[in-house]
Every structure is written in C-alpha cells, then in structure tokens.
N, CA, C and O atoms as a Tripos MOL2 file, in Angstrom:
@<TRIPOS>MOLECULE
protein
  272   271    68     0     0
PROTEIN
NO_CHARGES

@<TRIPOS>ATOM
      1 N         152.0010  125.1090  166.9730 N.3       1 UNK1
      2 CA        151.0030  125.5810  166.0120 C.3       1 UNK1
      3 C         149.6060  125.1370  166.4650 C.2       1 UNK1
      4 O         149.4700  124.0230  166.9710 O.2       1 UNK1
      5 N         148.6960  125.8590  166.3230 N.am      2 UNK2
      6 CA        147.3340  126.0110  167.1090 C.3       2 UNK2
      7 C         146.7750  125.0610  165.7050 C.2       2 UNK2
      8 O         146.6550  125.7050  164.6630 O.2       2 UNK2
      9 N         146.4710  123.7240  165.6650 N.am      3 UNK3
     10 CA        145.7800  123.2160  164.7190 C.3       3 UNK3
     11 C         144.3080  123.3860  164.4670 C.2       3 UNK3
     12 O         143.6940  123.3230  163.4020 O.2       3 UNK3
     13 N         143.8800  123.6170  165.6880 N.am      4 UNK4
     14 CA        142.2090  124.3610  165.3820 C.3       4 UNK4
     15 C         142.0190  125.7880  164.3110 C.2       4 UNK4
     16 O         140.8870  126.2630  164.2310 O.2       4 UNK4
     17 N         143.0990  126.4020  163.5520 N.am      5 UNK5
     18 CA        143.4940  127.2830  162.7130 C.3       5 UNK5
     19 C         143.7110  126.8930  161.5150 C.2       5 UNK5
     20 O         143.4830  127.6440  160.5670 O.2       5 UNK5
     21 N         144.2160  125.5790  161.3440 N.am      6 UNK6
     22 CA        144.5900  125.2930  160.0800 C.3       6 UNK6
     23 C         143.6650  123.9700  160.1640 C.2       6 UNK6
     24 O         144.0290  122.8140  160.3800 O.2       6 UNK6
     25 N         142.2500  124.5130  159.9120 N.am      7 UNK7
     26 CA        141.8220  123.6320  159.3090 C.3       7 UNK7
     27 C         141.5640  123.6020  157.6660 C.2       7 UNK7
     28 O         141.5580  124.5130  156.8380 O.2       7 UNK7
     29 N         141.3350  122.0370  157.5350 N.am      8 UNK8
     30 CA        141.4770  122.2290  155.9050 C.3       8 UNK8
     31 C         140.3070  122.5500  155.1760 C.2       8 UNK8
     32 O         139.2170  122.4810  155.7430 O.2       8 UNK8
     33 N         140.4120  122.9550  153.7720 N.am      9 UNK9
     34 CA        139.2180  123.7690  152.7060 C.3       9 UNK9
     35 C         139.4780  122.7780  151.6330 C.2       9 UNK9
     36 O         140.5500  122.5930  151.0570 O.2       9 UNK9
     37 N         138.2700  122.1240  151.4310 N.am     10 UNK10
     38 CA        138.1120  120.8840  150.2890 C.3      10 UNK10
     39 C         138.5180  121.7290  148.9980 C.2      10 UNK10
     40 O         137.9500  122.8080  148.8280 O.2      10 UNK10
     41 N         139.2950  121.3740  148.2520 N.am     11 UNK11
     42 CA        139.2780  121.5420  146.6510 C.3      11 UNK11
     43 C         139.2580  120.0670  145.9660 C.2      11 UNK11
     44 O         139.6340  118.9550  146.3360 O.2      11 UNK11
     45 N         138.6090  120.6090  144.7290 N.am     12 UNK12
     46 CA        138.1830  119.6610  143.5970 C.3      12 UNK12
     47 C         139.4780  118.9190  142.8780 C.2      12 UNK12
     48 O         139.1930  118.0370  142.0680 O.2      12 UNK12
     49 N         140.6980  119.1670  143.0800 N.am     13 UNK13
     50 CA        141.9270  119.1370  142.5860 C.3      13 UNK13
     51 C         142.9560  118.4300  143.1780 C.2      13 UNK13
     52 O         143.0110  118.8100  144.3480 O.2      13 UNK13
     53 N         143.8880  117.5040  142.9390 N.am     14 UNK14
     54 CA        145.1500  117.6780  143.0220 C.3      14 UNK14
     55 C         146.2790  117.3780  141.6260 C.2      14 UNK14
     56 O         146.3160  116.5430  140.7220 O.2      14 UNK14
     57 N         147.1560  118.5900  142.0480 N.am     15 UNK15
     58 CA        148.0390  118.4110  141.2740 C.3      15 UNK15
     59 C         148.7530  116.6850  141.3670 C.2      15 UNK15
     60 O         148.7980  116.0050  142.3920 O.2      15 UNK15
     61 N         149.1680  116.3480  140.2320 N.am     16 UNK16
     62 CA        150.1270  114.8730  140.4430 C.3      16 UNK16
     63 C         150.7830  114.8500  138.9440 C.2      16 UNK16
     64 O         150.2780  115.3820  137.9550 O.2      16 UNK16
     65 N         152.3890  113.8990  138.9950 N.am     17 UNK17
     66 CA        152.8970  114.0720  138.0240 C.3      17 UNK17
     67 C         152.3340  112.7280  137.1840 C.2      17 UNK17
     68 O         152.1430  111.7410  137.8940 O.2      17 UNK17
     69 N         152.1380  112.6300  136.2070 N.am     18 UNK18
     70 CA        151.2230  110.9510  135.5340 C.3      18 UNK18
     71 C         153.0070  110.8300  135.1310 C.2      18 UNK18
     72 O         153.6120  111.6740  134.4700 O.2      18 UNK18
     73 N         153.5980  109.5940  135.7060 N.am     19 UNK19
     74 CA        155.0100  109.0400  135.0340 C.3      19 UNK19
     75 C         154.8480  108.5760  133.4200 C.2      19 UNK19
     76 O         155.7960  108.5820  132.6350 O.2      19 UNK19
     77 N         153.5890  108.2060  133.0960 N.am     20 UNK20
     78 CA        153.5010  107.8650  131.8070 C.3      20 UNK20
     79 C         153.9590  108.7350  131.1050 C.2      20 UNK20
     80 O         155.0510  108.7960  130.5400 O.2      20 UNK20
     81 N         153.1290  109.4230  131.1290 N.am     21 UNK21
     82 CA        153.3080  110.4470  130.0290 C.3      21 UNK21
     83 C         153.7410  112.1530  130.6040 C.2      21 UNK21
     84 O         153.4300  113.1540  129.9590 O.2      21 UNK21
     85 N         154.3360  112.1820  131.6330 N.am     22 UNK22
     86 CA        154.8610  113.0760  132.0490 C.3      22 UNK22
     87 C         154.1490  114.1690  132.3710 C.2      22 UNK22
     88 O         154.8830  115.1500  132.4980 O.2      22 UNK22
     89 N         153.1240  114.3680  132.5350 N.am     23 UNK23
     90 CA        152.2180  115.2660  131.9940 C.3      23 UNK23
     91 C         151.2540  115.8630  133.8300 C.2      23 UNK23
     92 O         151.2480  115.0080  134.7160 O.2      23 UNK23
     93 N         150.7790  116.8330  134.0460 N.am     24 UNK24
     94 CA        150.6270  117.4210  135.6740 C.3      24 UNK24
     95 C         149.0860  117.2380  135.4900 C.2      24 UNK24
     96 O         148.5260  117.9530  134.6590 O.2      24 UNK24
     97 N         148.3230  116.2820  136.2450 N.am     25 UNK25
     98 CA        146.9570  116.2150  136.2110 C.3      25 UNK25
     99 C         146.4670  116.8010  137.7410 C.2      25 UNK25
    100 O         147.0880  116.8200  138.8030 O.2      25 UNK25
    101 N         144.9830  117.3060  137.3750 N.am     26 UNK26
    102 CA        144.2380  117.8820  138.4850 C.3      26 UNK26
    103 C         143.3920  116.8850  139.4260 C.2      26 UNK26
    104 O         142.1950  116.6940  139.2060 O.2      26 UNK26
    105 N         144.1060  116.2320  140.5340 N.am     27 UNK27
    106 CA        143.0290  115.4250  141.2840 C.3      27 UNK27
    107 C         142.5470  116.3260  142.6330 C.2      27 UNK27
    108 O         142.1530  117.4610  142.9010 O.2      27 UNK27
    109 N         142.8240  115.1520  143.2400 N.am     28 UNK28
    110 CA        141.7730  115.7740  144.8750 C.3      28 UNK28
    111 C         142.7470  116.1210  146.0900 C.2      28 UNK28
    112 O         143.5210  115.2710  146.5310 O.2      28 UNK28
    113 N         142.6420  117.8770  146.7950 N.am     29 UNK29
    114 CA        143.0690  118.0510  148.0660 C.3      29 UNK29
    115 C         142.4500  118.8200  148.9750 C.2      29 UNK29
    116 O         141.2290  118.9650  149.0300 O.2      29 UNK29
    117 N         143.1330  119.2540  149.5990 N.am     30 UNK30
    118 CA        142.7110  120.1060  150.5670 C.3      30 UNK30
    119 C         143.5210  121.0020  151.0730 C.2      30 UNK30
    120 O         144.5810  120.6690  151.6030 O.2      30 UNK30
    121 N         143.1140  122.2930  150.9700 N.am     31 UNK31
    122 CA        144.3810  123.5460  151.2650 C.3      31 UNK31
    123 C         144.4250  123.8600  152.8510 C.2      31 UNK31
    124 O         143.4260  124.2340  153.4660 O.2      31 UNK31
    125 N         145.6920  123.6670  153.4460 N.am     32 UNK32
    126 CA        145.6950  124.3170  154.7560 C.3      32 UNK32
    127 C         145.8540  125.7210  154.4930 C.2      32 UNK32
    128 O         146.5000  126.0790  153.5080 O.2      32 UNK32
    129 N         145.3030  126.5920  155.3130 N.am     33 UNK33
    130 CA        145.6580  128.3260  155.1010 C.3      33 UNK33
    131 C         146.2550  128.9070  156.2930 C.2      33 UNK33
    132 O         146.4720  130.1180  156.2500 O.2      33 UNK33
    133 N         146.5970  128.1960  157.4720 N.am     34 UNK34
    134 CA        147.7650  128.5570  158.3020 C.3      34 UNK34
    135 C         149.0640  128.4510  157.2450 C.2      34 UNK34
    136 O         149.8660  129.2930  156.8390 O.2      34 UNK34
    137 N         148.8950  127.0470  156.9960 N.am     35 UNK35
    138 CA        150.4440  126.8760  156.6690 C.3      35 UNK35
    139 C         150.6000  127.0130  154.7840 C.2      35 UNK35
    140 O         151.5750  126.8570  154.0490 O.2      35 UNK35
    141 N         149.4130  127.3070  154.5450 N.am     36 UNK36
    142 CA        149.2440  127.6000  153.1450 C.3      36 UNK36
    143 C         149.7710  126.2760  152.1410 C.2      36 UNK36
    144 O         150.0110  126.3150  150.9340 O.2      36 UNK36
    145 N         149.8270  125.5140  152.7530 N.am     37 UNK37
    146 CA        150.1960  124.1230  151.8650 C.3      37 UNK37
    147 C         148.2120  123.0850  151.2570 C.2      37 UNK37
    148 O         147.1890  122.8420  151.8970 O.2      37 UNK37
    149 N         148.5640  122.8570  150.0240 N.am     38 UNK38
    150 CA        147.9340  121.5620  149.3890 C.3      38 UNK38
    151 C         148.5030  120.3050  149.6910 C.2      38 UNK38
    152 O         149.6660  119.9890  149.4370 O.2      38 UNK38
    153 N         147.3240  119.3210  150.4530 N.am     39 UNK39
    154 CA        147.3650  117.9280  150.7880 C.3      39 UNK39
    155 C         146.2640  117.0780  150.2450 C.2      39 UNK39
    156 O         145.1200  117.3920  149.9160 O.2      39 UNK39
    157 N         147.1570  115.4130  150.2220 N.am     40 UNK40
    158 CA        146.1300  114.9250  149.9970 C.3      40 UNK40
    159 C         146.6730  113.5150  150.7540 C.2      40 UNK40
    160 O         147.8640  113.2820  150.9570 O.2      40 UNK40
    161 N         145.3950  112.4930  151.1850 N.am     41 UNK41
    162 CA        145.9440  111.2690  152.1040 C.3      41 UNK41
    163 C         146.9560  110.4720  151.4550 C.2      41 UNK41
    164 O         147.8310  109.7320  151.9060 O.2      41 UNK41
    165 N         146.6430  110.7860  150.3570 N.am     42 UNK42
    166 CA        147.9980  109.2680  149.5040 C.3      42 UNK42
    167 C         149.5170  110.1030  149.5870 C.2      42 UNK42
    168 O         150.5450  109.7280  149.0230 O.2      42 UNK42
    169 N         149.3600  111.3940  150.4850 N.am     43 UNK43
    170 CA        150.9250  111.7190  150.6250 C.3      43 UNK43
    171 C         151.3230  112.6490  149.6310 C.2      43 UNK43
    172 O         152.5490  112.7180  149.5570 O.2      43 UNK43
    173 N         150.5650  113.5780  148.6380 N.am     44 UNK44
    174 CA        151.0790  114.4180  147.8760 C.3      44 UNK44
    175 C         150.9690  115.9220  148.7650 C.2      44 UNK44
    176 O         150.0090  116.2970  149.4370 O.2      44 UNK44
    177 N         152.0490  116.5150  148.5720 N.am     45 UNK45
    178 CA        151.9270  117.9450  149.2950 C.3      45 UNK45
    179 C         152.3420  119.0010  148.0890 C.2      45 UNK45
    180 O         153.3540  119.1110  147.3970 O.2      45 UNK45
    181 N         151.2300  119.6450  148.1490 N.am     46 UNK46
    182 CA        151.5020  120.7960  147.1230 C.3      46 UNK46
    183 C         150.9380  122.4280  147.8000 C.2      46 UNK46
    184 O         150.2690  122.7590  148.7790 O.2      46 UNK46
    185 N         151.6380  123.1730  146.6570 N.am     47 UNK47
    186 CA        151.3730  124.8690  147.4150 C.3      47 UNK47
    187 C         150.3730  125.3770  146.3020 C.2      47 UNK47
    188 O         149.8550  126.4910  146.3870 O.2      47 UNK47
    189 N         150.2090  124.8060  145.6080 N.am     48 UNK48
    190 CA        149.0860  125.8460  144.4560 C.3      48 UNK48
    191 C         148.1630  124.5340  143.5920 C.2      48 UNK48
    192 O         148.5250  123.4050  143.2610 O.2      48 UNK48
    193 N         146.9960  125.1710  143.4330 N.am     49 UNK49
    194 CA        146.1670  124.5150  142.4560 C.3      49 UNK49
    195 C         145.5490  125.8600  141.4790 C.2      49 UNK49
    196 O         144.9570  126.8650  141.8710 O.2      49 UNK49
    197 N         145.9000  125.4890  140.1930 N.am     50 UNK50
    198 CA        145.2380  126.2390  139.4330 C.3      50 UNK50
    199 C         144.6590  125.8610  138.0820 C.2      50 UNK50
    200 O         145.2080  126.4360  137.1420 O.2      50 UNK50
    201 N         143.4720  124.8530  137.7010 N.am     51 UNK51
    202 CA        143.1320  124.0680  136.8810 C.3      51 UNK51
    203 C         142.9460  124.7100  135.1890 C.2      51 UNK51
    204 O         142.3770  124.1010  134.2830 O.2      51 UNK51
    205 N         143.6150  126.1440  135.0680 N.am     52 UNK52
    206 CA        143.2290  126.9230  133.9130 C.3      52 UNK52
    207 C         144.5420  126.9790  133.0720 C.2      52 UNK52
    208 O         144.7470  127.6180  132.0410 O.2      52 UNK52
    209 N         145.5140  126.0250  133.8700 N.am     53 UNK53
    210 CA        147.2020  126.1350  132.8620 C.3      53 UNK53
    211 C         147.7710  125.3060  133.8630 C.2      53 UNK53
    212 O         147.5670  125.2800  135.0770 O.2      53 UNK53
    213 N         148.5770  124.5810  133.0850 N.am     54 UNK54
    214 CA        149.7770  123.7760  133.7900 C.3      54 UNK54
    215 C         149.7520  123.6260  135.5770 C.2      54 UNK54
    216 O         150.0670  124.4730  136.4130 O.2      54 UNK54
    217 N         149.5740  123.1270  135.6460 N.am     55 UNK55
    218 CA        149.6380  123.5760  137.0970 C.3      55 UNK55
    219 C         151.5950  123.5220  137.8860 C.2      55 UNK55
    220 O         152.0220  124.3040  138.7350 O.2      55 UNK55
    221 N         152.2670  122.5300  137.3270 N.am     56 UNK56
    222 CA        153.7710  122.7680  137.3470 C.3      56 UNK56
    223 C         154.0120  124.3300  137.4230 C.2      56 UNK56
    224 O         154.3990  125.1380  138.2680 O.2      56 UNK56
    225 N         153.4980  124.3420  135.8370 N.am     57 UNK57
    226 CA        154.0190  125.8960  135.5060 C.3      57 UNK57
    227 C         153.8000  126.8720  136.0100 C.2      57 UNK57
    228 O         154.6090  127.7910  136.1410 O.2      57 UNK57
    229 N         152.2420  126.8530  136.5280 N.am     58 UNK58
    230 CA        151.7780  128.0030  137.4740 C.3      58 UNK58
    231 C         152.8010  128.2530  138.5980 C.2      58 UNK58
    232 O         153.3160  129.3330  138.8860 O.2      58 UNK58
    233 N         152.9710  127.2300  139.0940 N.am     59 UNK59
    234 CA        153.6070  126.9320  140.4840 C.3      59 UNK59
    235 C         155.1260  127.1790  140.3320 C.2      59 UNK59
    236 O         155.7430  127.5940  141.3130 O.2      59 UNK59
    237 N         155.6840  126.9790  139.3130 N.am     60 UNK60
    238 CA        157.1940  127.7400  139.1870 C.3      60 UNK60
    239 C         156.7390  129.0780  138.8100 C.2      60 UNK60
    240 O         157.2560  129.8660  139.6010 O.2      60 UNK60
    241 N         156.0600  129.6480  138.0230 N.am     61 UNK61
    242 CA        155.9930  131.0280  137.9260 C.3      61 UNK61
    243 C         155.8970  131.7790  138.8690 C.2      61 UNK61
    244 O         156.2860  132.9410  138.7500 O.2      61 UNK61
    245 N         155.2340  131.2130  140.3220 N.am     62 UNK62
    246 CA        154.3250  131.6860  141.0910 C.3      62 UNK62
    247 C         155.4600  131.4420  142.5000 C.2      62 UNK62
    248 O         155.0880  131.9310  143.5670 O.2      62 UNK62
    249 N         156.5110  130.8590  142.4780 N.am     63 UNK63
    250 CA        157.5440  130.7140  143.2590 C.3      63 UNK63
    251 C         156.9020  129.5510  144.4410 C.2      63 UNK63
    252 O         157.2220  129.3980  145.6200 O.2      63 UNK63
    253 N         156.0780  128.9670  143.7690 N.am     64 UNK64
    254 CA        155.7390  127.7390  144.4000 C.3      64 UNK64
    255 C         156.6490  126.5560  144.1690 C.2      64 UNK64
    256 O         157.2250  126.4140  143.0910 O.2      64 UNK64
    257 N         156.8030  125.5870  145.3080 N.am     65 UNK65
    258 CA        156.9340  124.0750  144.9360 C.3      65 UNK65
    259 C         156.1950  122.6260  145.1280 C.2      65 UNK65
    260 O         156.0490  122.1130  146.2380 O.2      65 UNK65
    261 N         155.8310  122.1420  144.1320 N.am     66 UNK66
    262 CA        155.6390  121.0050  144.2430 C.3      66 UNK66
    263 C         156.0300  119.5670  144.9090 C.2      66 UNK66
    264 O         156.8470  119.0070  144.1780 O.2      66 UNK66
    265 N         155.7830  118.9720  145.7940 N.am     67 UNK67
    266 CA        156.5990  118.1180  146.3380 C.3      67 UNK67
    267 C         155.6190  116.6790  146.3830 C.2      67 UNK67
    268 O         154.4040  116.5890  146.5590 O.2      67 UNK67
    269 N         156.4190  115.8420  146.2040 N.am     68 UNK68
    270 CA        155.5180  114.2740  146.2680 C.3      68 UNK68
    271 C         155.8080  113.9040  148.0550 C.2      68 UNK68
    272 O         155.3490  112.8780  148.5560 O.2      68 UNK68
@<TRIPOS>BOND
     1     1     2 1
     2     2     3 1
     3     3     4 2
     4     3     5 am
     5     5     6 1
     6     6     7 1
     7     7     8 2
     8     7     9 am
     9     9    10 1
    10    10    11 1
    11    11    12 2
    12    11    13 am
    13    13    14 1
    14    14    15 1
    15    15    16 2
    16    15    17 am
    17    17    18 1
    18    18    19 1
    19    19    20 2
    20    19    21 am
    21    21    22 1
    22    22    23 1
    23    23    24 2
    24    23    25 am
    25    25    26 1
    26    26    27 1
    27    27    28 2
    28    27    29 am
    29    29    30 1
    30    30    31 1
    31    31    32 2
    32    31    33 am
    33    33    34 1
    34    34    35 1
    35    35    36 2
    36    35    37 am
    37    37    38 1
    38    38    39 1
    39    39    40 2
    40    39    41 am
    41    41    42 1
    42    42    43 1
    43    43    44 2
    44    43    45 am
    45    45    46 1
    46    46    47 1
    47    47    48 2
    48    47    49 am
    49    49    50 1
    50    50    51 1
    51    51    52 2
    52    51    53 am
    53    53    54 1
    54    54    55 1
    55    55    56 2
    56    55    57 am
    57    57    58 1
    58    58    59 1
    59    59    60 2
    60    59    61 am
    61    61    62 1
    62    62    63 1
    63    63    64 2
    64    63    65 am
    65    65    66 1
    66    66    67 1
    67    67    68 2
    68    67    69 am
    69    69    70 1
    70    70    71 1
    71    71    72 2
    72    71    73 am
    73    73    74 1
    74    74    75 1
    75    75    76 2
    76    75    77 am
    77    77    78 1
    78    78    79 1
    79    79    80 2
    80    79    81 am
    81    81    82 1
    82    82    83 1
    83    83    84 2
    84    83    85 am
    85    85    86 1
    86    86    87 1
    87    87    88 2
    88    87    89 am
    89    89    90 1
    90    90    91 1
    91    91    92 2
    92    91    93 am
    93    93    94 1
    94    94    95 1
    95    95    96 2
    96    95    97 am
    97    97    98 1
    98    98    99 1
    99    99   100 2
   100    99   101 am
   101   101   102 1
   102   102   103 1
   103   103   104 2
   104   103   105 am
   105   105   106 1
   106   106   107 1
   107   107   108 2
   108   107   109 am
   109   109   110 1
   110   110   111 1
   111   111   112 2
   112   111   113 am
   113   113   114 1
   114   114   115 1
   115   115   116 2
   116   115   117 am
   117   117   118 1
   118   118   119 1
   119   119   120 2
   120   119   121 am
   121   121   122 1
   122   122   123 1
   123   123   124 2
   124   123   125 am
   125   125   126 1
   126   126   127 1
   127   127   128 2
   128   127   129 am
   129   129   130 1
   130   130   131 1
   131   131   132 2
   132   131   133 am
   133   133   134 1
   134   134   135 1
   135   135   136 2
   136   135   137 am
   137   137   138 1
   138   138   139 1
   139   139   140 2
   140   139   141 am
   141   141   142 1
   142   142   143 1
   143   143   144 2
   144   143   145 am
   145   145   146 1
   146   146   147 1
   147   147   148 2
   148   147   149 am
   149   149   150 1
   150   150   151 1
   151   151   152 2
   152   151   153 am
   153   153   154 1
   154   154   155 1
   155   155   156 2
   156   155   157 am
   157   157   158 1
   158   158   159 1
   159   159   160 2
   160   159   161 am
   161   161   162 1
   162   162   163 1
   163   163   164 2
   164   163   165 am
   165   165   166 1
   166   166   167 1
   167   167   168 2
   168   167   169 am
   169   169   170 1
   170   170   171 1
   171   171   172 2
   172   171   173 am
   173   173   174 1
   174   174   175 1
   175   175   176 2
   176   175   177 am
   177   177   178 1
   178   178   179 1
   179   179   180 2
   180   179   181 am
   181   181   182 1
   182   182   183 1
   183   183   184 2
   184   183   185 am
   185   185   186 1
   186   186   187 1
   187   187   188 2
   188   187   189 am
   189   189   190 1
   190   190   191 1
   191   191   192 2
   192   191   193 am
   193   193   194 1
   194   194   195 1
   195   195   196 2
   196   195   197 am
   197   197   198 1
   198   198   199 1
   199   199   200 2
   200   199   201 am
   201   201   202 1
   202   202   203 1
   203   203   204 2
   204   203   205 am
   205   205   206 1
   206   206   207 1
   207   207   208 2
   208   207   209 am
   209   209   210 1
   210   210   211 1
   211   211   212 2
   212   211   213 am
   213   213   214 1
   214   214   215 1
   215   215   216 2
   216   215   217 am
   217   217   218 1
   218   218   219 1
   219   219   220 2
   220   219   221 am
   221   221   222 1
   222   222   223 1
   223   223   224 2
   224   223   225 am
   225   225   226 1
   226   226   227 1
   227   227   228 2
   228   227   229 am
   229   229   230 1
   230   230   231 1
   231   231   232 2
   232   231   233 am
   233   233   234 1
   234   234   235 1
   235   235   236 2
   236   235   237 am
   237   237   238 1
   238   238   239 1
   239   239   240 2
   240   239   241 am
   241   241   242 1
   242   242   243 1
   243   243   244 2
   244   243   245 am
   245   245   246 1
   246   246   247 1
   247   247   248 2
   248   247   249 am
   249   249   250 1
   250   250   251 1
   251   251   252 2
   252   251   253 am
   253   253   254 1
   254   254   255 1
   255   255   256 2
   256   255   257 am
   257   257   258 1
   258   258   259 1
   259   259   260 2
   260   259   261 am
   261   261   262 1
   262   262   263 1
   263   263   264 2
   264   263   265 am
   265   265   266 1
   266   266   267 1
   267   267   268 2
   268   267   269 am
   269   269   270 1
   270   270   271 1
   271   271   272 2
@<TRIPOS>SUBSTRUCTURE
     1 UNK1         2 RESIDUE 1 A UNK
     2 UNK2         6 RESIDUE 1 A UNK
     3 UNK3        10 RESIDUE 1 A UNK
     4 UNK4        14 RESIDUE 1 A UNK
     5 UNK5        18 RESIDUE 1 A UNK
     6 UNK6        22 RESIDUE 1 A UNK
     7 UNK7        26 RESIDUE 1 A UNK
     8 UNK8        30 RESIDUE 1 A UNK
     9 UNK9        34 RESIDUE 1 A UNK
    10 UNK10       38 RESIDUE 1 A UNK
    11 UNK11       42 RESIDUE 1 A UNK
    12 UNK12       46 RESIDUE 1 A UNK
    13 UNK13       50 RESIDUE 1 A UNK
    14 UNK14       54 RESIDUE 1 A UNK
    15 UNK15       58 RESIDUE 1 A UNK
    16 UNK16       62 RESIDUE 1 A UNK
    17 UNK17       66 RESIDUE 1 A UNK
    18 UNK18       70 RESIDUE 1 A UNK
    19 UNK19       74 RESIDUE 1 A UNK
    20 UNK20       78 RESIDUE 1 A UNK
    21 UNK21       82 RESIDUE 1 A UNK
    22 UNK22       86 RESIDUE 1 A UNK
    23 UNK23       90 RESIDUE 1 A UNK
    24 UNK24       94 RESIDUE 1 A UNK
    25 UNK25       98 RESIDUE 1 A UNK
    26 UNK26      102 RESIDUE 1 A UNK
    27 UNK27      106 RESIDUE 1 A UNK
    28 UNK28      110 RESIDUE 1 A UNK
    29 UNK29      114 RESIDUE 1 A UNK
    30 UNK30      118 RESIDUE 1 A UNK
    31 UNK31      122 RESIDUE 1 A UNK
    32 UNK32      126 RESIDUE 1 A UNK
    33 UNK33      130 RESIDUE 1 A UNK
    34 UNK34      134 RESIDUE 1 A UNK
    35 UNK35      138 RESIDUE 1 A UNK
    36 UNK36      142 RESIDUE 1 A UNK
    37 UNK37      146 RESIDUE 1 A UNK
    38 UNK38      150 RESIDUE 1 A UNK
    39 UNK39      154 RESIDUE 1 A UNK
    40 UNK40      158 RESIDUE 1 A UNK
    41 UNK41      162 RESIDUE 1 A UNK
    42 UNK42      166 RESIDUE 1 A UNK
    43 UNK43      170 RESIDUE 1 A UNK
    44 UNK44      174 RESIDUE 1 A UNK
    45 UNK45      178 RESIDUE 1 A UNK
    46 UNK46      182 RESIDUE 1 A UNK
    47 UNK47      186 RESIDUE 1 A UNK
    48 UNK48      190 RESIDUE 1 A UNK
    49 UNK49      194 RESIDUE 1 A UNK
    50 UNK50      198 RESIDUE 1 A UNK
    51 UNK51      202 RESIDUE 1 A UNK
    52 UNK52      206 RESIDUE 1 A UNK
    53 UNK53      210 RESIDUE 1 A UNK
    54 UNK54      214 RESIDUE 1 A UNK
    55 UNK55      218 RESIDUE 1 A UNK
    56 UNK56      222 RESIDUE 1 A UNK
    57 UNK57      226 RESIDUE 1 A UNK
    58 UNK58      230 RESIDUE 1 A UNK
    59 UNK59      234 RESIDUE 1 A UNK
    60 UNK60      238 RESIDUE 1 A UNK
    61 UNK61      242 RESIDUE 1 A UNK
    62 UNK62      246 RESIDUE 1 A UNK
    63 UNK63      250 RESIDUE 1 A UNK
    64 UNK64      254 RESIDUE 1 A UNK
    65 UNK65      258 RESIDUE 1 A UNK
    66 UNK66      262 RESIDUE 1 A UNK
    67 UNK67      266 RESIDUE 1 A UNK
    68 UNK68      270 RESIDUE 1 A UNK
C-alpha cells in the first residue's frame, strides 16, 4: 500500500465508549481515505464519525464497525 495516499484528514471527533455510563462520546481523529478507517494515537480505530446522532448507531445502521 502506497502510504503517500493515505494520508490522514484531521477531524474534530472521536467516537469512544465512556464505561461509566455507557454512553458513545465525540473526541479526536483522523480519517484515512485509502483505507477509509478513523484513528486516533491512544489506539481507537473507527469507520464513521457523525456528531448529529449516536454515533454507535450511525455506524451499525451504516454497516460500519467500531473497534477499540
């Protein structure tokens, strides 16, 4: 894979699960668009950010997965 292609695009967001209270908050990543995946350095990998609903939910509707 040609990594000079997948470089990353700052978003304001990352998805994360809060164990407290179970609940999907919006922090900080960065979308690759080769490989179409959301990252962030502390190790969260996600496929969708969408800060206007659930973001879980988006992402099962949307045949995305979430992964820690």
């Amino acid at each position: 894979m040609n990594q000079e292609l997948n470089i990353p695009i700052r978003f304001d967001g990352r998805v994360a699960l809060n164990n407290k209270n179970r609940k999907w908050e919006i922090k900080a990543l960065r979308f690759y668009p080769l490989t179409g995946s959301l990252c962030e350095a502390g190790g969260w990998v996600i496929n969708v950010l969408n800060s206007r609903k659930n973001a879980k939910e988006w992402a099962e509707e949307n045949g995305y997965t979430v992964i820690r």
